[in-house]
Backbone bond lengths (Angstrom), bond angles and torsions (degrees), N, CA, C in turn:
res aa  C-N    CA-C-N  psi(-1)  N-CA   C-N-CA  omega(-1)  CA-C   N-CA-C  phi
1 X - - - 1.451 - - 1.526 109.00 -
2 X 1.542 126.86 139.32 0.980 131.95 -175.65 1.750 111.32 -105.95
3 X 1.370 89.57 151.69 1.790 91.70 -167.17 1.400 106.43 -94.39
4 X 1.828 130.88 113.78 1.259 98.59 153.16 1.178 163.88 10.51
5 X 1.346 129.44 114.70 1.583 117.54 -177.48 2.093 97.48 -81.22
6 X 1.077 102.07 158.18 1.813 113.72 -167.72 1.463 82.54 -99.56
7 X 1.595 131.68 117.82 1.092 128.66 163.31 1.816 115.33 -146.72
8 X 1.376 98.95 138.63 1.175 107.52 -172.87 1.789 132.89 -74.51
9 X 1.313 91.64 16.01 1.741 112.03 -173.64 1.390 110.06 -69.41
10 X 1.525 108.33 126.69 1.806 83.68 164.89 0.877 134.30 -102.94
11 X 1.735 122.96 45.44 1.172 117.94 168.38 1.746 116.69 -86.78
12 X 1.673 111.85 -8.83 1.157 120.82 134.26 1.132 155.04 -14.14
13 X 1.423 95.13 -74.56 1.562 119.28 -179.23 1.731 104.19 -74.33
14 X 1.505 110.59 -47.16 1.292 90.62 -179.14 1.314 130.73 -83.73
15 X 1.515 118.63 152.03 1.677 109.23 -169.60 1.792 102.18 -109.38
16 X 0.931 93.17 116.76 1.905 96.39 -170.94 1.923 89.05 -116.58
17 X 1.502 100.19 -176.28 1.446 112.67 171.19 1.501 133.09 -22.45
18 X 1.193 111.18 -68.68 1.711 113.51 146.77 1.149 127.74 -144.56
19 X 1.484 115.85 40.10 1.405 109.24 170.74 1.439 130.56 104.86
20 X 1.229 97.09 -36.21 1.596 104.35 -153.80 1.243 100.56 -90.29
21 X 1.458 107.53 149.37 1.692 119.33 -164.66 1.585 109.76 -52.01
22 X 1.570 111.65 -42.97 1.408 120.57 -177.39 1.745 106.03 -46.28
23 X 1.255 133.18 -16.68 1.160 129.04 -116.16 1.397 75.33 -152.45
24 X 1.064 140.40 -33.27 1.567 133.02 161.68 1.595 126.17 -76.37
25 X 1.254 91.75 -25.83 1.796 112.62 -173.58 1.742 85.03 -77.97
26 X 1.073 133.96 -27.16 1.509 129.10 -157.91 2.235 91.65 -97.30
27 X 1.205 78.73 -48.15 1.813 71.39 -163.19 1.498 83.82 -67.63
28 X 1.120 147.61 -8.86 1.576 133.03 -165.04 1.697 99.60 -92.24
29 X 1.077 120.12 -42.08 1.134 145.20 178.89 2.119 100.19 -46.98
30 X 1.466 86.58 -59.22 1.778 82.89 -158.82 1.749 89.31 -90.06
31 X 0.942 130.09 -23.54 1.778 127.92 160.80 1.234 123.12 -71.09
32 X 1.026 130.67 35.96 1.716 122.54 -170.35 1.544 123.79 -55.95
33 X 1.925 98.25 -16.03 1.703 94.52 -174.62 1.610 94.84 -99.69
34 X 1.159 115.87 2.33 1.523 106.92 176.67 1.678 124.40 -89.77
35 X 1.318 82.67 6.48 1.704 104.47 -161.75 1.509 109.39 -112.00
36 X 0.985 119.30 80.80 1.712 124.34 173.99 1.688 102.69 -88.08
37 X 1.717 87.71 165.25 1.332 107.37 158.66 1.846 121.05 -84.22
38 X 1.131 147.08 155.16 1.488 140.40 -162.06 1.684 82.88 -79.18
39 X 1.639 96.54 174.45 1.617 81.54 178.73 1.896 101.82 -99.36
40 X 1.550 116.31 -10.09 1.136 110.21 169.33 1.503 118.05 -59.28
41 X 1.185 111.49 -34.15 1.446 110.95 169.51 1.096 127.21 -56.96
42 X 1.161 113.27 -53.53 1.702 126.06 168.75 1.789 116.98 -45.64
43 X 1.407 89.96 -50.41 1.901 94.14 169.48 1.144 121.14 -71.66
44 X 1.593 118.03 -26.44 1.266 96.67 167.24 1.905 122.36 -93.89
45 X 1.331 118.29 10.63 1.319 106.33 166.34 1.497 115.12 -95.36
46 X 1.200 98.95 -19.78 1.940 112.29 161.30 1.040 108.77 -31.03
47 X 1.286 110.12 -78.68 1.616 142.36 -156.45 1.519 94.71 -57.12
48 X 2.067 108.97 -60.62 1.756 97.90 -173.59 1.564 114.16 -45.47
49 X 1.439 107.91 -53.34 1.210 111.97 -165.44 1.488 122.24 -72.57
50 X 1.660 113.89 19.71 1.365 123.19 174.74 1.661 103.20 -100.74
51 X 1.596 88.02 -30.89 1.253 85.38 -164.16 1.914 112.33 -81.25
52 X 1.456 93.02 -18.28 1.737 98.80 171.28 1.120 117.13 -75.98
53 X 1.535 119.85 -24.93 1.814 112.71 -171.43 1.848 85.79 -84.29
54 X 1.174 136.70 -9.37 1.322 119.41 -160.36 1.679 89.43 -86.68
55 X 1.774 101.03 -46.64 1.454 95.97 -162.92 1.529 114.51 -59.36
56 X 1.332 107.53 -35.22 1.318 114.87 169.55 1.745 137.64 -57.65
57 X 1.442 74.35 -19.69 1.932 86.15 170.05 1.632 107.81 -85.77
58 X 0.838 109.68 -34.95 1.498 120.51 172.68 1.129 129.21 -76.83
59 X 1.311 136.77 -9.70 1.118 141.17 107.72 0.866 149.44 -22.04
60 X 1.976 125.73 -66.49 1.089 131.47 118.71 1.308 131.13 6.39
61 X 1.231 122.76 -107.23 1.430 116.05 139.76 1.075 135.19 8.95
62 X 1.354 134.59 -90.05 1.343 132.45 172.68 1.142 106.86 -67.04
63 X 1.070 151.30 0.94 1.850 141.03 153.52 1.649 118.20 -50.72
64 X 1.248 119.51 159.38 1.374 129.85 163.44 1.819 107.63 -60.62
65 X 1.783 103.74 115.80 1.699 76.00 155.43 1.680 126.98 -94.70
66 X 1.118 110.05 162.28 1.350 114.04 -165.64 1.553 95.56 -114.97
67 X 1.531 105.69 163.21 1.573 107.06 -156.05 1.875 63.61 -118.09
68 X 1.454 133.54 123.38 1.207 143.46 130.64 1.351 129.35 -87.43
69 X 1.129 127.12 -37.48 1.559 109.10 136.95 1.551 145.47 -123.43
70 X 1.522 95.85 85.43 1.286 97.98 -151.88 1.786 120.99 -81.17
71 X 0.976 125.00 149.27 1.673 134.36 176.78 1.675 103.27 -41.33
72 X 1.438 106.50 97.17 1.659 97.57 164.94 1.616 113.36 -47.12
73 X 1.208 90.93 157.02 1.436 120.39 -159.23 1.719 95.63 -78.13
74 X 1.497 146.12 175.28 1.447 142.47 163.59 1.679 93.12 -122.89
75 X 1.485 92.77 111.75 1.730 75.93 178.68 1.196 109.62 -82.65
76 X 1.190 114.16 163.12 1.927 131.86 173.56 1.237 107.93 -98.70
77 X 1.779 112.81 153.44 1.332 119.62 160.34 1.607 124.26 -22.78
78 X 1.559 97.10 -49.80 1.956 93.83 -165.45 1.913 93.48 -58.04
79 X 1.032 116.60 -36.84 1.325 101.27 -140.94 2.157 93.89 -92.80
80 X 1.192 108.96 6.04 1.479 112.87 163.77 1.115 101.72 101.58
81 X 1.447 118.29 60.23 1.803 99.65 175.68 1.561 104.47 -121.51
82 X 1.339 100.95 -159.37 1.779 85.03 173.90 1.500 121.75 -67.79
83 X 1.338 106.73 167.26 1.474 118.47 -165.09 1.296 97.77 -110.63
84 X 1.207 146.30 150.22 1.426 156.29 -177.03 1.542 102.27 -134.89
């Protein structure tokens, strides 16, 4: 006898007509408000995505800034421009 794989899917957990994934994708389909995300799930994509806008600020941050549009320069006499 073979042992189950331990998996966290819920097409598992729920017991519909007979089971079969085809047959979950359908009741999921016409139930959409019955169908949440866990809330551990939810906290943990929170959390990633706190932790990416942070890394990303910090990045930011510690980068070079670059002058992309920067204030032309007025040249002066020394450097050969017109003479007035």
């Amino acid at each position: 006898m073979t042992r189950r794989k331990k998996t966290r899917s819920l097409a598992d957990k729920v017991t519909i007509r007979t089971g079969r994934r085809k047959d979950y994708k359908k009741w999921r389909h016409e139930n959409p408000d019955q169908v949440t995300s866990s809330t551990r799930y939810t906290q943990k994509k929170r959390q990633q995505r706190k932790l990416q806008a942070a890394r990303k600020l910090a990045r930011q941050e510690s980068g070079e800034s670059i002058a992309i549009h920067a204030e032309p320069q007025t040249e002066t006499p020394e450097q050969g421009g017109p003479q007035s």
